[in-house]
C-alpha positions in Angstrom: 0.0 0.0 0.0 1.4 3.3 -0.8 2.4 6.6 0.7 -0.9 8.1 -1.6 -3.4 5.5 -0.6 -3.0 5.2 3.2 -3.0 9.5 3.1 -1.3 12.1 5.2 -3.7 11.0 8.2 -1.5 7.7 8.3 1.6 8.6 7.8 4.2 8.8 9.7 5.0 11.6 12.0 8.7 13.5 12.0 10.4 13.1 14.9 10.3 16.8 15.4 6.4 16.7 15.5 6.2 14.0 18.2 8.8 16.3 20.2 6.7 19.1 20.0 3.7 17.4 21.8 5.6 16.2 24.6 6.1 19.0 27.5 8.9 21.2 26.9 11.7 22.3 29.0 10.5 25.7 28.8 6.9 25.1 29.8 8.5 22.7 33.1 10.6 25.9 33.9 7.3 28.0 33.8 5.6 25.9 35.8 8.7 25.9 38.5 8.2 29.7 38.3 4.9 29.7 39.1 5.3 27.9 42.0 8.1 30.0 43.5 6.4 32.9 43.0 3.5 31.4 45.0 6.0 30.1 48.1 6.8 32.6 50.8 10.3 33.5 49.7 9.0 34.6 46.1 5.7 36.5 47.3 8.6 38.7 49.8 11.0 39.1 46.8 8.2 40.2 44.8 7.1 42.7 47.2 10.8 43.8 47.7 10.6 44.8 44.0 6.9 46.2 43.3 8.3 48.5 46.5 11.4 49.3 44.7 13.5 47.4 47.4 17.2 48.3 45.7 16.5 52.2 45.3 15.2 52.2 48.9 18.4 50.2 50.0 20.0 52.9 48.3 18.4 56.0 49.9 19.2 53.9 52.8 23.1 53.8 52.4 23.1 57.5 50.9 21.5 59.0 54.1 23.8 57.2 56.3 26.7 58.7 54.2 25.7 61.9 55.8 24.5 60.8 59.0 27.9 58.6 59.9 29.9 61.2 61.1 27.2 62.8 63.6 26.1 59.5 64.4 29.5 58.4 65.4 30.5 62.2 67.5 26.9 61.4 70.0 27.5 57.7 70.1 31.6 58.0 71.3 30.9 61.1 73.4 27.8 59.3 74.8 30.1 55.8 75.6 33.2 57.9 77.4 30.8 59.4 79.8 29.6 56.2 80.6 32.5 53.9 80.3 34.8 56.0 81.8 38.3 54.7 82.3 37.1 51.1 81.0 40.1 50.8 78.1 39.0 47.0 77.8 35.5 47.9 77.1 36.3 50.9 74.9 38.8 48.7 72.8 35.7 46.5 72.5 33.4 49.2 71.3 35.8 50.2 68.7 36.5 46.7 67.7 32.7 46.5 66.8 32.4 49.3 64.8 35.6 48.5 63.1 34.4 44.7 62.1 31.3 46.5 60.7 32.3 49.2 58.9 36.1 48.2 58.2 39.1 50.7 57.9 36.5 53.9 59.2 37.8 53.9 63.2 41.3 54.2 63.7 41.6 51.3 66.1 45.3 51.7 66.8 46.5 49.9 63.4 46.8 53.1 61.3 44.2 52.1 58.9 41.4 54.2 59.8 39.7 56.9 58.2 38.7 58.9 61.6 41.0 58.8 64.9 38.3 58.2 67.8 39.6 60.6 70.1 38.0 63.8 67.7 34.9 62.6 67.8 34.6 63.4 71.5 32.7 66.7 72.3 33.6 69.2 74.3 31.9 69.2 77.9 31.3 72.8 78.3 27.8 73.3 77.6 27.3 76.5 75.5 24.8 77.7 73.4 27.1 77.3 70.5 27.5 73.6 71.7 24.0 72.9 72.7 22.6 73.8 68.9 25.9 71.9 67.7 24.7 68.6 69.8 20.9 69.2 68.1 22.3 69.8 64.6 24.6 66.1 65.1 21.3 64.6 66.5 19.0 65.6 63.8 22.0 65.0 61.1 22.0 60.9 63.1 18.1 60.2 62.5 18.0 60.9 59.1 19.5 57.4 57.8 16.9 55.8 60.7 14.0 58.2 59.0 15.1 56.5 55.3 15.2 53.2 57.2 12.1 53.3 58.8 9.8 54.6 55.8 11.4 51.8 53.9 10.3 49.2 56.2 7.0 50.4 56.1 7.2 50.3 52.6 7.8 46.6 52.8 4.9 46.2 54.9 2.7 48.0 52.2 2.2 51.0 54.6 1.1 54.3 53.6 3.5 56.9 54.8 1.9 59.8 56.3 1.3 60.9 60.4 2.4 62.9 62.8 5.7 63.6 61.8 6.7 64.7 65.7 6.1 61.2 66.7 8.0 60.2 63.7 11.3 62.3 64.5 10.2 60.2 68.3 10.4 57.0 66.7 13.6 58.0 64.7 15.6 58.8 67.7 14.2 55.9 69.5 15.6 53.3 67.1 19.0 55.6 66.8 19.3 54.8 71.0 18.5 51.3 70.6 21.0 50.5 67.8 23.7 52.2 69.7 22.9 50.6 72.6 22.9 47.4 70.5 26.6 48.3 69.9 27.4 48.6 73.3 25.4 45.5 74.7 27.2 43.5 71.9 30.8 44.2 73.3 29.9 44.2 76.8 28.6 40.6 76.4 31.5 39.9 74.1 33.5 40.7 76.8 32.1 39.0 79.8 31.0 36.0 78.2 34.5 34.9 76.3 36.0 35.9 79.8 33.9 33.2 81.4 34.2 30.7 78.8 37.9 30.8 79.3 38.0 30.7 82.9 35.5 27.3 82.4 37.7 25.9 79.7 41.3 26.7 81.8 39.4 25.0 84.4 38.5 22.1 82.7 41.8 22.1 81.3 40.5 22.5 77.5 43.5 25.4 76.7 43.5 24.5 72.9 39.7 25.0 72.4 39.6 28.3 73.8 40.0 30.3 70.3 36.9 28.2 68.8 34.9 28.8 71.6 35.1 32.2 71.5 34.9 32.6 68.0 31.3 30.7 68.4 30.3 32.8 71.3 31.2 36.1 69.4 28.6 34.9 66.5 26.4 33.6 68.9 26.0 36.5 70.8 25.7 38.7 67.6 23.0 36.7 66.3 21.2 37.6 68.9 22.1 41.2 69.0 21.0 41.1 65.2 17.8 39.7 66.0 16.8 42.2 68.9 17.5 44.8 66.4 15.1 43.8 63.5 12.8 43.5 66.1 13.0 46.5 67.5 13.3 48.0 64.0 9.9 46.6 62.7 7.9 47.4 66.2 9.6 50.3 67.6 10.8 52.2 64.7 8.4 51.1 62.0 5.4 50.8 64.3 4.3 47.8 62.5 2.9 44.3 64.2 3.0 41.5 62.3 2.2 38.5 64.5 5.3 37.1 66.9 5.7 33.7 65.2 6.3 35.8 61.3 8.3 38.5 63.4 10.5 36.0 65.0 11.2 33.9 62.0 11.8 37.3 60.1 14.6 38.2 62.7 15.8 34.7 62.4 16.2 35.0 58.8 17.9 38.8 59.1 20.1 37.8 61.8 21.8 35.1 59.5 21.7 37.1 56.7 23.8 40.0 58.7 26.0 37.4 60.2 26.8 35.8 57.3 27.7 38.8 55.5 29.6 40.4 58.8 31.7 37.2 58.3 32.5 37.0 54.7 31.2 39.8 53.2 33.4 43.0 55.0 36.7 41.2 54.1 34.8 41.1 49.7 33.4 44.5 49.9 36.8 46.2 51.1 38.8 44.2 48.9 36.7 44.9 45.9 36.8 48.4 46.5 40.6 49.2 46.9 41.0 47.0 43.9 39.4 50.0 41.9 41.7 52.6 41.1 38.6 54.8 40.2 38.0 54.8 44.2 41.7 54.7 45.3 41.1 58.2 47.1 37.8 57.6 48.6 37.9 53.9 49.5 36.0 54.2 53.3 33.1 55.9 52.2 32.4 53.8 49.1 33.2 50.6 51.3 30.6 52.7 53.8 27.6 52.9 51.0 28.7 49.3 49.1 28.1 48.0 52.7 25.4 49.7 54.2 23.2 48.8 50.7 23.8 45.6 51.2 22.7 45.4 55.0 20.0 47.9 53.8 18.9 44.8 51.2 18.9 42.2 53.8 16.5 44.2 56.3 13.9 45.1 53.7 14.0 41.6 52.5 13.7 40.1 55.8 10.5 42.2 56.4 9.0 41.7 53.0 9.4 38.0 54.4 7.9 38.7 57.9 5.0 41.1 55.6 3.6 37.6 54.2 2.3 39.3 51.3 -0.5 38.0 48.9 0.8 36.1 45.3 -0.3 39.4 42.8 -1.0 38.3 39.3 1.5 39.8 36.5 -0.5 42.3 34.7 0.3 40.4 31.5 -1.7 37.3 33.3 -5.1 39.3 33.6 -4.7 40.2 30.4 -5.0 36.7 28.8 -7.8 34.9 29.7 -7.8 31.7 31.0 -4.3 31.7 32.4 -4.7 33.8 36.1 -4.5 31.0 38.7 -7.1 30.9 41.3 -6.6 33.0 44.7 -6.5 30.9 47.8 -8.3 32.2 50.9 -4.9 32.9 52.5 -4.0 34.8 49.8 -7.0 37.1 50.2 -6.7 37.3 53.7 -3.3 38.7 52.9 -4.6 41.3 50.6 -7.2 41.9 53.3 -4.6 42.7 55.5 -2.4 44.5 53.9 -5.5 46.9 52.6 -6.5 47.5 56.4 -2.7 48.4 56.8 -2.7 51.3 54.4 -6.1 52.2 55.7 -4.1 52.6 59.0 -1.0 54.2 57.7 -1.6 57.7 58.8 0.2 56.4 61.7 3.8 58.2 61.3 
């Protein structure tokens, strides 16, 4: 029987034809898309960008650019009246700032951008110095005024308020993160020194580097955590429940450690590679690195924000193809439109 007798209906199919029908890698990849962007992690990372997560990282990093300086005068005056003639803890302080923000405090190596005893202000309390201290103290809020709009941002927040309350709030999460500082090298301090004494006790000499190498990340993990707390509640005013905002500090307090770790060592190194930034190397490390922290908050509480899955606008326009809305997913929507119903609150 021939080609012409059996007719095309019969005959054989290319190979190319038979492939077509079969799903495609493209289509499987869509489909993996879909679902990540319907998972927790792609619903925050969506929101980080319909907010416009990077510029806001940016604002971030630019305002603390300006507010460094000021920030740092307050916070070192603020620490000598309090620690006094404490070298150990001062060394400490120092040695916090300087693993945060590497080569900006002269720490005693020569490689610092500021030397720590300038940024102490004069005791004498005159008019001159009192609108000085008020000028610094305005100049230190403004990168926690960029921070915290940001994060409401992330929680879908209307901006708006008393703006007294807000300048409140500002200076409230300034305190607290400077405490944070302090707090972090004070139990630094006193836990390595009992962890030694233990482990000389024990007779455990040789692990006494390890242990305080995991007590320093242990102890700044917490630190972190406290502080994205006290950034979402305090400074933010926003209250997500306890179990999202927990997990959210979990997930910012790893994110800060890991980069604390590896990350200052990469950032400084990539910087003073660049012979365009050979003069200026601290204060582009300074925005690189604050961006990059900036990033990691804003994700974390896009995370701890739970948003709804929202439907590319490509999707509602072709019929057929907009996947049905859960009932979690519209409580999220609910709850994110009673937020910016709420958002007058600064």
């Amino acid at each position: 029987m021939s080609a012409e007798e059996t007719g095309p209906a019969t005959a054989t199919r290319p190979p190319r034809a038979r492939l077509a029908d079969s799903p495609s890698l493209v289509l499987r990849g869509r489909a993996l898309l879909l679902r990540w962007k319907h998972t927790r992690p792609g619903r925050a990372s969506a929101r980080f960008r319909a907010r416009s997560g990077g510029v806001l990282a940016g604002g971030i990093a630019y305002a603390a650019l300006f507010s460094v300086f000021a920030a740092l005068t307050i916070s070192y005056t603020t620490f000598i009246a309090i620690l006094g003639d404490n070298d150990e803890l001062r060394e400490r302080v120092l040695q916090a700032v300087d693993d945060t923000y590497p080569h900006l405090l002269d720490t005693g190596d020569g490689l610092g951008a500021i030397d720590p005893e300038v940024l102490e202000l004069s005791a004498n309390l005159t008019a001159a110095g009192i609108v000085a201290v008020v000028v610094l103290l305005l100049s230190a809020i403004a990168a926690m005024t960029a921070l915290r709009r940001s994060v409401r941002a992330m929680f879908a927040t209307e901006l708006g308020g008393n703006p007294v309350l807000g300048k409140a709030r500002d200076l409230g999460g300034f305190v607290g993160m400077a405490f944070a500082v302090l707090l972090s090298a004070t139990l630094t301090t006193g836990v390595g020194t009992v962890a030694s004494w233990i482990l000389d006790a024990l007779g455990w000499d040789g692990l006494t580097t390890v242990v305080l190498r995991v007590v320093g990340l242990l102890v700044a993990f917490v630190i972190d955590a406290a502080l994205f707390v006290l950034v979402v509640r305090v400074l933010a005013a926003e209250h997500p429940t306890w179990r999202d905002l927990l997990r959210g500090a979990a997930i910012a307090a790893a994110g800060l450690g890991i980069v604390r770790t590896l990350g200052t060592t990469v950032v400084a190194s990539s910087v003073s590679t660049n012979p365009l930034f050979a003069s200026v190397t601290v204060l582009v490390t300074l925005l690189v690195w604050v961006n990059l922290v900036a990033r990691i908050m804003l994700l974390a509480a896009a995370w701890t924000a739970d948003p709804p899955y929202v439907e590319p606008a490509t999707a509602a326009e072709s019929p057929g193809r907009t996947a049905p809305r859960s009932e979690r997913d519209q409580e999220r929507t609910d709850g994110d439109q009673s937020r910016g119903e709420q958002g007058q609150r600064p």
